[in-house]
C-alpha positions in Angstrom: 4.5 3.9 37.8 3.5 3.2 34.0 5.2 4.9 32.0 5.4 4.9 28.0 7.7 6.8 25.4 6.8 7.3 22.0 9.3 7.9 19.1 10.0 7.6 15.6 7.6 9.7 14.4 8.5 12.7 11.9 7.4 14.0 8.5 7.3 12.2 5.5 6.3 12.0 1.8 2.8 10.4 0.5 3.8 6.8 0.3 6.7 6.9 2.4 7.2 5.0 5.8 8.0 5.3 9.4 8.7 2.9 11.8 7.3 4.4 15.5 8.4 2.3 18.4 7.4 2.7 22.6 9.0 2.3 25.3 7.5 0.6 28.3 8.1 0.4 32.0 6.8 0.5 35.5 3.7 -2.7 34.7 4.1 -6.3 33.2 4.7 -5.6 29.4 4.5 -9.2 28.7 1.6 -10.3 30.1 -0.3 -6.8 28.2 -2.2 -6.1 25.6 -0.8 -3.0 24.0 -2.9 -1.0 21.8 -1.6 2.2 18.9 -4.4 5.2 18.9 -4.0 8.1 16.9 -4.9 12.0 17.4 -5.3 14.0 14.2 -5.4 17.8 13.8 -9.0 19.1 15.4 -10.5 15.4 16.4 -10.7 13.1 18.8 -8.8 10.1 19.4 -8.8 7.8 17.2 -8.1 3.4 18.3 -5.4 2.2 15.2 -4.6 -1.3 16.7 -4.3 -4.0 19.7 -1.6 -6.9 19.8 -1.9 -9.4 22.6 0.6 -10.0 25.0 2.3 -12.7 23.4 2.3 -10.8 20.4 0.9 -13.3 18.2 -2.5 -11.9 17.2 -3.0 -8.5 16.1 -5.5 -6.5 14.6 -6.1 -3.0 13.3 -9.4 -0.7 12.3 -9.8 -1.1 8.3 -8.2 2.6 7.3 -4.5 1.1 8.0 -5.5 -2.3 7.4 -2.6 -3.9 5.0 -0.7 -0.7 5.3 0.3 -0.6 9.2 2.0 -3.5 11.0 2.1 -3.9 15.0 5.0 -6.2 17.0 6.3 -6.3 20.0 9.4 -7.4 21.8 8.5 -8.7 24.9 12.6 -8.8 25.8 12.9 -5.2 25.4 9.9 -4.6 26.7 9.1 -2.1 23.6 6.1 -1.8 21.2 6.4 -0.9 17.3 4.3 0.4 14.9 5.8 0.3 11.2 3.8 2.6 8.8 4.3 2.0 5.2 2.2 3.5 2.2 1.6 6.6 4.5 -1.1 8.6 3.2 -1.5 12.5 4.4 -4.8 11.6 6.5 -2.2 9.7 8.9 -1.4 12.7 9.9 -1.6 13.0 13.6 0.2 12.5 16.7 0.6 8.7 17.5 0.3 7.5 21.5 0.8 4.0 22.7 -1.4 3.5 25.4 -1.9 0.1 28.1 -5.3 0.1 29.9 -6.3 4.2 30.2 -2.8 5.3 30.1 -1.0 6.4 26.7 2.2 8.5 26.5 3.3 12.0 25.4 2.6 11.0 21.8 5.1 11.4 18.6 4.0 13.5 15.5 3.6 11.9 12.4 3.3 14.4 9.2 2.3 13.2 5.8 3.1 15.9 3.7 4.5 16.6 0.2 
């Protein structure tokens, strides 16, 4: 069974950081492409980024671009997301996700 575990996530300042991190089991994490997607507050899920399973190419849609940094340890079979220069339209809850399945999510506020 896939299963994934979000964490990390919490509220924070305008230009603070966060560091989220997922857990993986129950499929090959190292031969995966893991992807971040975002919910906020009233819309629909949103696609943040996608690292390949080595790890060595990553890429992200342009609103986090320079600010949000994906990496992988394929030993620990966990995902990270590190979140600096948060801005308050981060807000939202943050899922990893592998193929169609994501986790339960952790909620990131961006809030002075």
């Amino acid at each position: 069974e896939v299963k994934l575990v979000e964490s990390g996530g919490g509220l924070v300042q305008p230009g603070g950081s966060l560091r989220l991190s997922c857990a993986a089991s129950g499929f090959s994490f190292s031969r995966s492409a893991m992807n971040w997607i975002r919910q906020a507050p009233g819309k629909g899920l949103e696609w943040i980024s996608t690292i390949t399973d080595s790890g060595g190419i990553a890429r992200y849609v342009d609103s986090v671009e320079g600010r949000f940094t994906t990496s992988r340890d394929n030993g620990l079979n966990t995902l990270y997301l590190q979140m600096n220069n948060l801005k308050p339209e981060d807000t939202a809850v943050y899922y990893c996700s592998v193929g169609s399945t994501r986790g339960l999510g952790t909620q990131v506020t961006v809030s002075a």
